[in-house]
Each structure stands twice: as structure tokens, then as C-alpha cells.
C-alpha positions, 0 to 999 in steps of 0.5 A: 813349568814344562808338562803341567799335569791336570784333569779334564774336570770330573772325578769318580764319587767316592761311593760306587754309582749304578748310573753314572750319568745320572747321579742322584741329587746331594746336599750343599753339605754332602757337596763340600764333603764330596770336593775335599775328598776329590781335591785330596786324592787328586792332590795326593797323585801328584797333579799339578792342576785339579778341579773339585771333581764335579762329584756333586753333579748330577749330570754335566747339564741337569745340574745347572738346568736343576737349578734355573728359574725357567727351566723344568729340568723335571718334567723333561722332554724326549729329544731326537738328535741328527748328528751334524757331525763327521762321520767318515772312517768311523767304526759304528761297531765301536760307538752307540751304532747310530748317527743320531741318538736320542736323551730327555732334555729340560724344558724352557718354560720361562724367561731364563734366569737366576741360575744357583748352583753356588759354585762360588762355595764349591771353590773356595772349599776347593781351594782351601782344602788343596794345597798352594803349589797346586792350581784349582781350576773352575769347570762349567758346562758351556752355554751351548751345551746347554742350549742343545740339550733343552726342549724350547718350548719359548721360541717367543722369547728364544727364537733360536739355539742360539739366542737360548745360549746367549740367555744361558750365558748371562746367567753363567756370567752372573755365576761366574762372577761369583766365583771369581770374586772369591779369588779364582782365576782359571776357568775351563768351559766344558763344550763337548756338543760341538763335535755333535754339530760341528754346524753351531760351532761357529756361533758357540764361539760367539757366545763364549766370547761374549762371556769371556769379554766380561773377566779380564785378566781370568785365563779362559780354558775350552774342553771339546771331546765327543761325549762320553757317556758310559765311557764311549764317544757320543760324536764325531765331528772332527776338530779339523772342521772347526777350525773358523771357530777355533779362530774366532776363540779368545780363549788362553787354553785349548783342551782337546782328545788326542790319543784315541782319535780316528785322525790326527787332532794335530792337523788344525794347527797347520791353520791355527796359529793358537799362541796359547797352551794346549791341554791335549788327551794323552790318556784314555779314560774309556779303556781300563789298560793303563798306558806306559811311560812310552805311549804318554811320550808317543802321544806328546812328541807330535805335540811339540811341533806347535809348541814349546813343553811349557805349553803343553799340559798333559791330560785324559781325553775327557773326565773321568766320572764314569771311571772305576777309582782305581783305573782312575788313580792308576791312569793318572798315576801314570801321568804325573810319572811320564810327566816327570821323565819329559821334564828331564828329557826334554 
């Protein structure tokens, strides 16, 4: 099918939260709750691909570290960072104002292991409540992600970021398998910090590689954006210097902004023959306007360049868990209409 349509992966809480970027904890109850109402009012808008709308979460990182043997995800840590992405062209005025920037971060106290998030249970709720013409994919933050946002206080065990990613990546993979045994076959890997250091790019592929070698026959989808905490992008560096990683990848799915980008995202495909899909950003969810048919087509027309219409999925830059529901129902309501009209025009 041409134009698919689908989410980034969060979805906003039914009830109103002071501080989206930190939720408050819920139960394994509540969290079921939570999904078949997410996967109902994505359903209902018409979406072609839905996620179980990560309600449950925390946050994209806390909810995974929460529950690790290993990690004190309590008693965390002040980390600074310096960004080691690009930052040419861009408009501080626009952003958090600062190159670098600062969060508490997890604590590695221990050998990494026996990760429960029961994400398992949190798909199967998902795809049970959902109907069978729409596609259920399952959303996990990346192990480098991970890695970057924890204090390493084990440097005995894990000398480096990387060989904590790889520690996270086993107990993702258990996780993932899981998950698959129950009958799911689409995965998106969230790896938003990539853009913050565009340096770790090249190893992040490795890792996810690693993970990816182990499910044969899953489709492998990767979401990189800059962050958006608040609804403002967090990092700057730019796709255009990933592409050795890109390159790297054994992924079916690319999942990129687009729209609001200070450069042409396109640009990596002069380099990158990617012979698989692309999930490009075509709405802005950190803007309360809704876009028109004309600046979703305008968004996609480059797009059709590289690839073929049933090769191009039409999404937000990123999630929209910091998003007031009714901007969010609006934008995608949007999206499945324009989505529509390039069916028949193209």
C-alpha cells in the first residue's frame, strides 16, 4: 500500500500530566488499561501502523533502567553533557539556549541483568484490542540511549559506553524475545541521542546490529530525532554526518524528521542507497498549528526521489507524549486525509 501511515511510538495519557517528561509510575493494571484506550483512539483515526502508545512509561529511559537488576534508577545521579553534535546554522533562540545540558541519570551499580518491563503482556493487550487490518509495532528505547543517559559507576565491569550498551543490549534482546514469541514481528528501536553525539553513531550501529542478528524474519525499524523534551529539540547533529553508520545499519526502516529540519534530511540518500522504507516526519508535533493537505504533500514530494510511494510512511517528527490530545488527534487526523489524496494522486 502506498503512504502508510503510523505514529512515532508515544501517544498522550488520557489524564492530563503536569510533567510529561516525567510521569508518575503505574500499575500492571492501570498499563493495560492505559494501551486499550491508546490503541482505540489511534485505531479510530484512521492509522494504518499503531504502537501501544508507551502511556505507561515513565519516561523513554527511567522505565526500562526502573526496572534492571543493577541499576539504581532512584538515587540518581547529576550528568553534564557536551554535545558532540552540529550545531551550525542553528537558532539558540529556538532551543534549550545552550550547547550542552544537563539531567539525572541512573546509576550502574551492578552487573547489568534481568530487565522486566513485561512488554510481552503490554503487545499482545495491544494487538488484541486493535483491529486486524492495522499493524501493531513494538517501541524500545535503544541500548545506546541507555547507555548515555547512566552514571557508570562500574567501569570494572563496563569500561566504556559502549560495552554498557552491549550489557543493555542482552537484556533487551531477552526482552525482545519475549515479545516476539507472542506473535510480534515489527520492531522500532527509539535512538534519539545519536543526534547529541553524532561521535557514538558509528559503534550505536554495532550494537543494534548485534540485536537485530538475533530475530530473523522481524522487520527492524530505528527512529532518530533530536529529542523532544517539552516539545523543543534537545540535539543537533545532523543525519548528513551519520551516514557511515547509516551504512552499517541491517535495519528494513528508517525513521527520520524531516519537516522542521534546519537541513535537507534528504541529502544522506545521495550516499545511502537504503533499499528499505522510509518513515519520514512529515508533521510537527512541537507546533500546536495543524499542517494542511498542501504542506504534508510538500514534505513528501522530495521523498519520492529516493523512493517509491509504497516505500514512504508518513509520520510525525517524533512521539507525541508531550502533546495536548486534541492538537494530537487534529495533526493525525490530518495525516491519514492527505494520506488519502497521495494515494490517488500519485
Amino acid at each position: 500500500m502506498k503512504f502508510l501511515t503510523t505514529v512515532t511510538g508515544s501517544y498522550p495519557r488520557k489524564d492530563v500530566q503536569k510533567d510529561t517528561l516525567r510521569k508518575s509510575s503505574v500499575s500492571d493494571e492501570d498499563a493495560l488499561e492505559m494501551i486499550k484506550w491508546a490503541v482505540k483512539e489511534q485505531s479510530d483515526l484512521g492509522l494504518d501502523i499503531i504502537t501501544d502508545g508507551e502511556g505507561y512509561r515513565e519516561n523513554m529511559y527511567w522505565f526500562y533502567q526502573l526496572r534492571t537488576e543493577g541499576v539504581d534508577a532512584e538515587n540518581k545521579k547529576y550528568k553534564h553533557f557536551s554535545t558532540g553534535g552540529s550545531m551550525d546554522n542553528v537558532d539558540l533562540s529556538k532551543t534549550h539556549g545552550t550547547k550542552g545540558f544537563g539531567i539525572e541519570c541512573a546509576v550502574i551499580k551492578d552487573e547489568i541483568k534481568n530487565l522486566n518491563t513485561k512488554l510481552f503482556e503490554k503487545w499482545k493487550t495491544a494487538r488484541n484490542n486493535t483491529p486486524k487490518h492495522i499493524q501493531v509495532k513494538q517501541t524500545i528505547t535503544g541500548p545506546h540511549m541507555l547507555a548515555r543517559f547512566s552514571v557508570n559507576e562500574r567501569t570494572d565491569l563496563y569500561p566504556d559506553d559502549k560495552a554498557l550498551a552491549m550489557a543493555y543490549a542482552n537484556i533487551i534482546i531477552e526482552e525482545l524475545e519475549k515479545v516476539c514469541n507472542e506473535g510480534c514481528d515489527y520492531i522500532q528501536f527509539d535512538e534519539p541521542v545519536w543526534t547529541e553525539n553524532i561521535n557514538e553513531a558509528n559503534w550505536g550501529a554495532d550494537v543494534l546490529n548485534y540485536i537485530i542478528e538475533k530475530f530473523p524474519g522481524v522487520k527492524f525499524n530505528l527512529h532518530i530525532c533530536g529529542g523532544n523534551a517539552h516539545r523543543k529539540r534537545g540535539y543537533f547533529g545532523r543525519y548528513t554526518d551519520m551516514i557511515p553508520a547509516f551504512k552499517k545499519l541491517k535495519i528494513d526502516e528508517i525513521h527520520l524528521e524531516h519537516c522542521s529540519l534546519h537541513y535537507t534530511m534528504t541529502d544522506i540518500f545521495e550516499d545511502w542507497d537504503f533499499k528499505g522504507s522510509l518513515s519520514a516526519g512529515v508533521v510537527d508535533q512541537r507546533i500546536d498549528n495543524t499542517e494542511n493537505v498542501e504542506n504534508v504533500e510538500k514534505y513528501t514530494q522530495p521523498l519520492l526521489k529516493y523512493f517509491k510511494p509504497e516505500k514512504i510512511l508518513l509520520t510525525s517528527e517524533c512521539g507525541f507524549g508531550h502533546v495536548p490530545i486534541e492538537i494530537t488527534r487534529s495533526k493525525l487526523k490530518k495525516l491519514v486525509e492527505a494520506a488519502e489524496i497521495l494515494r490517488k494522486k500519485y
